[in-house]
VEXDREN-2710 file (C-alpha; in Angstrom, 1 decimal):
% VEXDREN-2710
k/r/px/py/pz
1/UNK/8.0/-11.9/-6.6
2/UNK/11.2/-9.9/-6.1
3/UNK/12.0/-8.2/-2.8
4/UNK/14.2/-5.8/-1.0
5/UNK/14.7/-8.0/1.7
6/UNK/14.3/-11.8/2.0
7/UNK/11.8/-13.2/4.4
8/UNK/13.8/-13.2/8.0
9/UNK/14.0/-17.0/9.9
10/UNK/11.4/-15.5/12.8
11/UNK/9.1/-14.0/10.5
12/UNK/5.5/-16.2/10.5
13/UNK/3.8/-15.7/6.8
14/UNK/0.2/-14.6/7.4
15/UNK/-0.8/-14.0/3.3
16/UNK/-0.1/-13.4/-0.1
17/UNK/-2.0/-12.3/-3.1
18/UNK/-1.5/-10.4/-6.5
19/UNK/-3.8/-7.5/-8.4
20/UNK/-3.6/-8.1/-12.4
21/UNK/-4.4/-4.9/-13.4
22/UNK/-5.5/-4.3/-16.8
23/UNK/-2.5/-2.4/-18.4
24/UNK/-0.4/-5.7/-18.0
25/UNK/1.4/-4.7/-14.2
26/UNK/0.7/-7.0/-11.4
27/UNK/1.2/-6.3/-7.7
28/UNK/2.3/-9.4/-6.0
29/UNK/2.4/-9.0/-2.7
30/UNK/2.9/-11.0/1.0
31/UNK/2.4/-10.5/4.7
32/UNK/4.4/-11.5/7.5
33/UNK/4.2/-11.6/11.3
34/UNK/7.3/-10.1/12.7
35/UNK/6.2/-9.7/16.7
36/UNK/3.9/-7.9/18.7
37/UNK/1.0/-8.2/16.0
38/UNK/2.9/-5.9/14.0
39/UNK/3.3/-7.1/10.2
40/UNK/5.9/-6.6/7.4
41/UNK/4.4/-6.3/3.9
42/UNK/6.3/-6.8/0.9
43/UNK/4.9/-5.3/-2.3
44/UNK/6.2/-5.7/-6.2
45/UNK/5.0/-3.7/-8.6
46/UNK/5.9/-5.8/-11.6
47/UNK/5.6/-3.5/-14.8
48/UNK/8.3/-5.6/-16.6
49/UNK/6.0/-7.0/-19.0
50/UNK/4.1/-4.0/-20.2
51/UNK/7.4/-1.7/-20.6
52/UNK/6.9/0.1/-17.5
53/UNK/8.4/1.0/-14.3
54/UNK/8.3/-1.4/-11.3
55/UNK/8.3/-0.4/-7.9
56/UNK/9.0/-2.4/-4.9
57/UNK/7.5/-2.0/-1.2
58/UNK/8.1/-3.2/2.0
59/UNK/5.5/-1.9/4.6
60/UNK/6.1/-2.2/8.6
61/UNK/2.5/-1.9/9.9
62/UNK/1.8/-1.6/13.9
63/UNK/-1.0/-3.5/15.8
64/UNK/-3.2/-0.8/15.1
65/UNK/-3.0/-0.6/11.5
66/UNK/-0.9/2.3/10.9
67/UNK/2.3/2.2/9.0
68/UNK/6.0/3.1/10.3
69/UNK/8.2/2.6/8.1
70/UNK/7.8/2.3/4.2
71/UNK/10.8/2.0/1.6
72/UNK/9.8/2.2/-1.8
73/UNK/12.4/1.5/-4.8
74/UNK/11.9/2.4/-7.9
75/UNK/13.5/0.6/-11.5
76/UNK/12.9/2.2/-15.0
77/UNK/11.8/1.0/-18.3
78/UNK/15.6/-0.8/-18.7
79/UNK/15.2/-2.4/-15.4
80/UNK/17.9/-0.2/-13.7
81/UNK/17.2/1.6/-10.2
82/UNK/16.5/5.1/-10.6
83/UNK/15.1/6.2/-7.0
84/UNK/14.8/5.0/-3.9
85/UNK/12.6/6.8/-1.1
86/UNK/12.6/5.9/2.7
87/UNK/9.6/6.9/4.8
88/UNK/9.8/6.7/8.3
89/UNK/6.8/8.1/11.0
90/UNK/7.6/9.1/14.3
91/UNK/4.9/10.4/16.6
92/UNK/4.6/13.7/15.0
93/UNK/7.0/13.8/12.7
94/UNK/7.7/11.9/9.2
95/UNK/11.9/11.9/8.4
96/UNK/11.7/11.2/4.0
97/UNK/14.8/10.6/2.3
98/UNK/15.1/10.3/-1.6
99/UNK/18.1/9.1/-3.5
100/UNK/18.1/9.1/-7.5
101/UNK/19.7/10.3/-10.2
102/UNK/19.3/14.1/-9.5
103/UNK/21.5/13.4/-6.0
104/UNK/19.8/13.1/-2.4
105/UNK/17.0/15.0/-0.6
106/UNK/16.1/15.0/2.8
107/UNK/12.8/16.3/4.5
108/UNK/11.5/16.4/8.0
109/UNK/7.6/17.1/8.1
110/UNK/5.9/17.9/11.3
111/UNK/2.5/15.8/11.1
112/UNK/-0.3/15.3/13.6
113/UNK/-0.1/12.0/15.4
114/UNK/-3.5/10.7/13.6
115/UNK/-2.0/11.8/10.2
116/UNK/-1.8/8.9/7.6
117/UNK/1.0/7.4/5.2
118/UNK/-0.8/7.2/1.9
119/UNK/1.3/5.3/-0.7
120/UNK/1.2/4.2/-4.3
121/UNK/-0.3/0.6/-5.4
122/UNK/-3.5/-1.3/-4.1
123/UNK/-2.6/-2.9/-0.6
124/UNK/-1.4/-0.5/0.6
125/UNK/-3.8/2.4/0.1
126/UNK/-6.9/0.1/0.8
127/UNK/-5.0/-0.4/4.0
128/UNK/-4.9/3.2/5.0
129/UNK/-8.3/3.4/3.5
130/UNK/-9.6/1.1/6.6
131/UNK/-7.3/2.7/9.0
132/UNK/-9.1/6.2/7.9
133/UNK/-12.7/4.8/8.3
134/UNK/-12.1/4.1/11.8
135/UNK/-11.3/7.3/12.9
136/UNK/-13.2/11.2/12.9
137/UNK/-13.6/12.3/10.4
138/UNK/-12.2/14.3/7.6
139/UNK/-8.2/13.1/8.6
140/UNK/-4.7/14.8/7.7
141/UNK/-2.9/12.2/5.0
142/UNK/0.6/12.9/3.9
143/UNK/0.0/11.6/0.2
144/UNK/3.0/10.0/-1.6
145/UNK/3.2/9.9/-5.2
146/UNK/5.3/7.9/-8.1
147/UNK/6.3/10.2/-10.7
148/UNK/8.1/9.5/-13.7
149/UNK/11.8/8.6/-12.3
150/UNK/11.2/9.8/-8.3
151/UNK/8.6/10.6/-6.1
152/UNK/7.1/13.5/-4.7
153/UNK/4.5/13.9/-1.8
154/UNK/2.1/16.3/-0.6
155/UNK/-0.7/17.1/2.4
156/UNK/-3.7/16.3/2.2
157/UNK/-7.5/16.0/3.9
158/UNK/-10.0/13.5/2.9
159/UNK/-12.7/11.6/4.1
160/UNK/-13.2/8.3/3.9
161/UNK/-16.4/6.5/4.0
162/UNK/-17.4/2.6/4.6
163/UNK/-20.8/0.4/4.3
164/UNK/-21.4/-2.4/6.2
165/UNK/-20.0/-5.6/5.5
166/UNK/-21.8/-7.5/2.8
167/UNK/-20.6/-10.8/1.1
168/UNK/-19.1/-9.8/-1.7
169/UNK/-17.8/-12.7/-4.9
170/UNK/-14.3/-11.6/-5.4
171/UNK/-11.9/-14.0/-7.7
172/UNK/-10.1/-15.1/-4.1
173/UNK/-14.1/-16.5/-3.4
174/UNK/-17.0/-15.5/-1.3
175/UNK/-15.9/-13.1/1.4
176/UNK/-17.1/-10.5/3.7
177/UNK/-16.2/-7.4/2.7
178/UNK/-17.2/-3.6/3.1
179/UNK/-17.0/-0.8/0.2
180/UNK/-14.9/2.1/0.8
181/UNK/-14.0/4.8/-0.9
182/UNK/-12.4/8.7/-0.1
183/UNK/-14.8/11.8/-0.9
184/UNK/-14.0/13.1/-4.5
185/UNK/-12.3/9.4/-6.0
186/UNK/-13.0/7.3/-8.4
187/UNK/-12.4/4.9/-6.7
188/UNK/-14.1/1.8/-4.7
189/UNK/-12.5/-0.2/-2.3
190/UNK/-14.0/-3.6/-1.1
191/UNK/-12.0/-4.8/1.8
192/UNK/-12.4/-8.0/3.7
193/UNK/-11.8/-8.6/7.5
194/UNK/-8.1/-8.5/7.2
195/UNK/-8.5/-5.1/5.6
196/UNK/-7.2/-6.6/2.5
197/UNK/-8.7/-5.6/-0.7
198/UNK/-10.6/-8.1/-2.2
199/UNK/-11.6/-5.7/-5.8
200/UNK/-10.9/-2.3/-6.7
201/UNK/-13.3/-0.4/-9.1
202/UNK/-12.2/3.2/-11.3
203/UNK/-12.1/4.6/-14.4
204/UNK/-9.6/2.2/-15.7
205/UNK/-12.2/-0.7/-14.8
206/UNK/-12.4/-3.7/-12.1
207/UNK/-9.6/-5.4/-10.4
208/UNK/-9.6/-8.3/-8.4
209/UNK/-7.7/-10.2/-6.5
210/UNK/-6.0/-13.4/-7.3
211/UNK/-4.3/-15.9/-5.8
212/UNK/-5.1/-15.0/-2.1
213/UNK/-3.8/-17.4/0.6
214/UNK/-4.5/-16.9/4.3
215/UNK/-3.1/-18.1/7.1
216/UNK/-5.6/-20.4/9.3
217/UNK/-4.8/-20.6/13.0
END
């Protein structure tokens, strides 16, 4: 799994996983503890063995599930970097700053203070999936999206919806898990506990999760 930054000396690991998704990318991924039960997620979009782009993540997410700060790094079919964007939430406010081959662009965004990050990949948006189903309902997201060589974002309403938990047989095992999905998607999320997704259904077909390890305390 390749990284933006390596794991720091006082960060605690709490799990890892990766999505093989059908097309041949896999999304490894890990979790760390980094203080005040907030957690750094690291995210690699590996599409080096189907001729695709890659994308790599790193995720700070507060105690209460939302996310601060997300850099996102983008490599093309030759392996090369070709944009970077960095993402950072402020109370009401969302600074995003994009660097590629077409030069630099900077934008402020007033937001609501309940408005969402929505990224690209699996971890992340079943994360702000759960994060949505806890709150009224329909909620402000400010979506981001991979393009071809950059990124480009947009606001958005939708509403999420949950069922209860029900044990669910994902690859990672038997686990408790509740089916989520926003209004409109194809879509289905099945998140455990740890709101980490535990299989992902859509028109592209069924994705599971492999290779989950937890920490036990």
């Amino acid at each position: 799994m390749r990284r933006l930054h390596a794991t720091g000396r006082r960060e605690r690991f709490v799990a890892s996983g990766v999505y093989p998704t059908a097309d041949g990318l896999q999304e490894h991924w890990s979790i760390h503890e980094v203080g005040g039960a907030a957690h750094f997620i690291r995210v690699d979009r590996d599409g080096r063995s189907n001729g695709g782009h890659s994308l790599l993540q790193e995720a700070l997410r507060n105690a209460g599930g939302g996310f601060e700060r997300v850099d996102q790094q983008l490599y093309g079919l030759n392996g090369r970097p070709v944009a970077r964007l960095r993402c950072t939430r402020f109370r009401n406010r969302v600074e995003l700053e994009q660097e590629g081959e077409a030069g630099r662009q900077s934008a402020g965004l007033c937001l609501d203070a309940d408005c969402l990050l929505l990224t690209p990949g699996i971890l992340l948006a079943g994360m702000a999936l759960s994060q949505a189903s806890g709150m009224q309902q329909p909620v402000k997201v400010l979506r981001i999206t991979q393009i071809r060589d950059g990124f480009t974002w947009e606001q958005d309403i939708l509403r999420a919806r949950c069922g209860p938990p029900t044990r669910s047989m994902a690859a990672a095992g038997f686990e408790d898990a509740r089916s989520c999905s926003w209004d409109g998607s194809d879509g289905r999320f099945w998140l455990d506990p740890h709101d980490i997704t535990l299989r992902l259904v859509d028109d592209q077909g069924c994705i599971e999760l492999g290779n989950y390890a937890r920490r036990h305390d």
